[in-house]
VOPAGU-2260 file (C-alpha; in pm, 1 decimal, decimal comma):
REM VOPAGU-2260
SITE   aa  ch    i         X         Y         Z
SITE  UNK   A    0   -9043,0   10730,5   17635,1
SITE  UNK   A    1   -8681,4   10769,2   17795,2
SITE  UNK   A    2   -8578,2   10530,2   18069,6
SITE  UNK   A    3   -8294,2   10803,9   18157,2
SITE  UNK   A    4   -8407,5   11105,5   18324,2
SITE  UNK   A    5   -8031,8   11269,2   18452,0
SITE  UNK   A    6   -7790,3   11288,0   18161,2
SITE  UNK   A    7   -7545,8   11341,0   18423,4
SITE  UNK   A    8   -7597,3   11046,6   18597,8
SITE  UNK   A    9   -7601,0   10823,0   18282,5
SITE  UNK   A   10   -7259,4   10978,2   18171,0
SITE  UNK   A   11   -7098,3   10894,0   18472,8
SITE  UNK   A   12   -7244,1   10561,0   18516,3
SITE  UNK   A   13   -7110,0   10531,5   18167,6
SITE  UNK   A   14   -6743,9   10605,8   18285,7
SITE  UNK   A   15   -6736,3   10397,5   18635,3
SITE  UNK   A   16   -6889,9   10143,1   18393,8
SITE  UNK   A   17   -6589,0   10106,0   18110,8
SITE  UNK   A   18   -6353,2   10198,6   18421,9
SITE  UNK   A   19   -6391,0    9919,6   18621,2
SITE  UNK   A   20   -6443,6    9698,4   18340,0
SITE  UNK   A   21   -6116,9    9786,9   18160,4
SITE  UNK   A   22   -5920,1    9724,1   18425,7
SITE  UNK   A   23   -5842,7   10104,4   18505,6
SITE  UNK   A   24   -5658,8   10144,3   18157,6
SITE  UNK   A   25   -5640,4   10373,3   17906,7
SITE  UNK   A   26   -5778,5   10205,5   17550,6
SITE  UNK   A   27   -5903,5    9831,3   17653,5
SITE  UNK   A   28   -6214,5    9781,8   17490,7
SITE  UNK   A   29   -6548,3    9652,5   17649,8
SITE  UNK   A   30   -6844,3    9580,8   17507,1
SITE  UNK   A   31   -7135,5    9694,9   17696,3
SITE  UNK   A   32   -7484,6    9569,9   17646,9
SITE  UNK   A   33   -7735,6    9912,3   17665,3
SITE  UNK   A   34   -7955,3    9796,7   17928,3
SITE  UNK   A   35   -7628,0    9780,5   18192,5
SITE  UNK   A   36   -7644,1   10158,7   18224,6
SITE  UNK   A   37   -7902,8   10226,3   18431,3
SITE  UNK   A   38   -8113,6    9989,4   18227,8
SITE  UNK   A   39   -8116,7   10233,0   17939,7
SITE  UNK   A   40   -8230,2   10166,5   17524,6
SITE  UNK   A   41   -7986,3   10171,3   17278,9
SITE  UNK   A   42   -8050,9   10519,9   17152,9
SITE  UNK   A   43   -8037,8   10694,5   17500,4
SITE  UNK   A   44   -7676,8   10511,0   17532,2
SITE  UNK   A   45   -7554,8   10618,9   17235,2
SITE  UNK   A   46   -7637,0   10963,2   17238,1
SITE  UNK   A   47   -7459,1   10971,2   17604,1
SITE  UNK   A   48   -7165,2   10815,8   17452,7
SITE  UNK   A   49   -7136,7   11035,7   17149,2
SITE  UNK   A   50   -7150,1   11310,0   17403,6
SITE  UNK   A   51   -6881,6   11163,5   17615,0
SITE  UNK   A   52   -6668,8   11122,7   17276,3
SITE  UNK   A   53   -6683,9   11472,0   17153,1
SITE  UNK   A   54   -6548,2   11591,4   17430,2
SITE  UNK   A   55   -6234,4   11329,5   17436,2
SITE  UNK   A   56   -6349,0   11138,8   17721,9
SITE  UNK   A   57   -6423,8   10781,3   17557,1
SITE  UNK   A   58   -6374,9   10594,4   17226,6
SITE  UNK   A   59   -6649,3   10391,9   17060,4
SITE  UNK   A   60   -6728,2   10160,6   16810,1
SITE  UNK   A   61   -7046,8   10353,2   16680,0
SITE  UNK   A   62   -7127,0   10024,2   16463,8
SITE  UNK   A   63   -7388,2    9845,1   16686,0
SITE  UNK   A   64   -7251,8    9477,4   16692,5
SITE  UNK   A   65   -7430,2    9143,4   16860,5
SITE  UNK   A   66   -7658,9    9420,2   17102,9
SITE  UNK   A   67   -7337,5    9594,2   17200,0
SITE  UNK   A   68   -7139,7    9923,4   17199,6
SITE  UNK   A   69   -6786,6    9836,9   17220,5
SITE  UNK   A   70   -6611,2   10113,0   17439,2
SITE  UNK   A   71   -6266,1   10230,2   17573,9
SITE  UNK   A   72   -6182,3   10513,5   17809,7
SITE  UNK   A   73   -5936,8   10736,6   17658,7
SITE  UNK   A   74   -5600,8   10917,2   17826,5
SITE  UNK   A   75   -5835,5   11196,5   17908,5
SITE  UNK   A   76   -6124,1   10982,6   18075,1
SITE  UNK   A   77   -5886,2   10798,9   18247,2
SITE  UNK   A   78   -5784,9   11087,8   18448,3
SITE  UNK   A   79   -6123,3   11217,9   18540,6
SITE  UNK   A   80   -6165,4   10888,4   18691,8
SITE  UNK   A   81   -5868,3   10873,6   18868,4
SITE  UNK   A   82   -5956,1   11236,1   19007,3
SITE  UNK   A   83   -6283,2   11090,5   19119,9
SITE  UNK   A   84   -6196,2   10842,4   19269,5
SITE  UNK   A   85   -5898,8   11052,8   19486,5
SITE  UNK   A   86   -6140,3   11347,5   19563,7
SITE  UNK   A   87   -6330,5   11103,4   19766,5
SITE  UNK   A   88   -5984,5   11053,6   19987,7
SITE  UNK   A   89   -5968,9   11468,8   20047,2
SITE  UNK   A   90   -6118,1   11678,4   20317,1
SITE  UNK   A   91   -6434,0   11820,0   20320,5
SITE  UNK   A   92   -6384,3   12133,3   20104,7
SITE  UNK   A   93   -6101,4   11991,3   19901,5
SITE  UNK   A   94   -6334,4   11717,6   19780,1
SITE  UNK   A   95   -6620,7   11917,2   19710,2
SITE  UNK   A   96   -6411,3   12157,1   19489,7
SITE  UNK   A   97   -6220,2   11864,3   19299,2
SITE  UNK   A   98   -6586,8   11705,5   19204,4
SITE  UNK   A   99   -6707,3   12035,3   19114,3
SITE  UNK   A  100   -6403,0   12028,5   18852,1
SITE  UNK   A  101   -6480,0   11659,6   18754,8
SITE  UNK   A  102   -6879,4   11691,9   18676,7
SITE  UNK   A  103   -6832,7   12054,2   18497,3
SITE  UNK   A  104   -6667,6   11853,3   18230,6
SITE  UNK   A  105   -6937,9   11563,9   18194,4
SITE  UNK   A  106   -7192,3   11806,4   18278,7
SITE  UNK   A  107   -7189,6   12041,9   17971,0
């Protein structure tokens, strides 16, 4: 039974996750136990990260090693980040139109 009930949610957890934890670079691996996203299982992860990979967002390590997925943010997920992260600094409309931009591409 799935812990994870918003995809959505999960991928962007996913992202602020290996953001934060890289530093706010481009390609510096972390390793990422499952249960730190949203206290998720291992198969719910991975199918979020696979999703977040095919569409050039993150790099990772699909072997499963010592309980965890090592992961790095590309170019690309890098700068949905960064947009994120500014949209919050816009006005009102401005902000709401930037995330609109941001989610459509974690979103489908």
């Amino acid at each position: 039974m799935p812990v994870l009930t918003n995809p959505v949610n999960t991928r962007l957890e996913i992202l602020k996750t290996v953001y934060n934890l890289s530093g706010k670079k481009a390609g510096v691996t972390v390793k990422l136990h499952p249960a730190q996203i949203n206290g998720g299982y291992y198969s719910e992860i991975k199918y979020q990260l696979r999703f977040l990979s095919e569409r050039g967002l993150v790099d990772f390590n699909k072997s499963f090693i010592y309980g965890r997925f090592q992961v790095s943010l590309t170019a690309e997920g890098l700068q949905l980040m960064d947009d994120m992260y500014g949209a919050l600094k816009l006005s009102e409309a401005e902000k709401e139109e930037q995330l609109n931009k941001c989610f459509a591409k974690i979103r489908t």
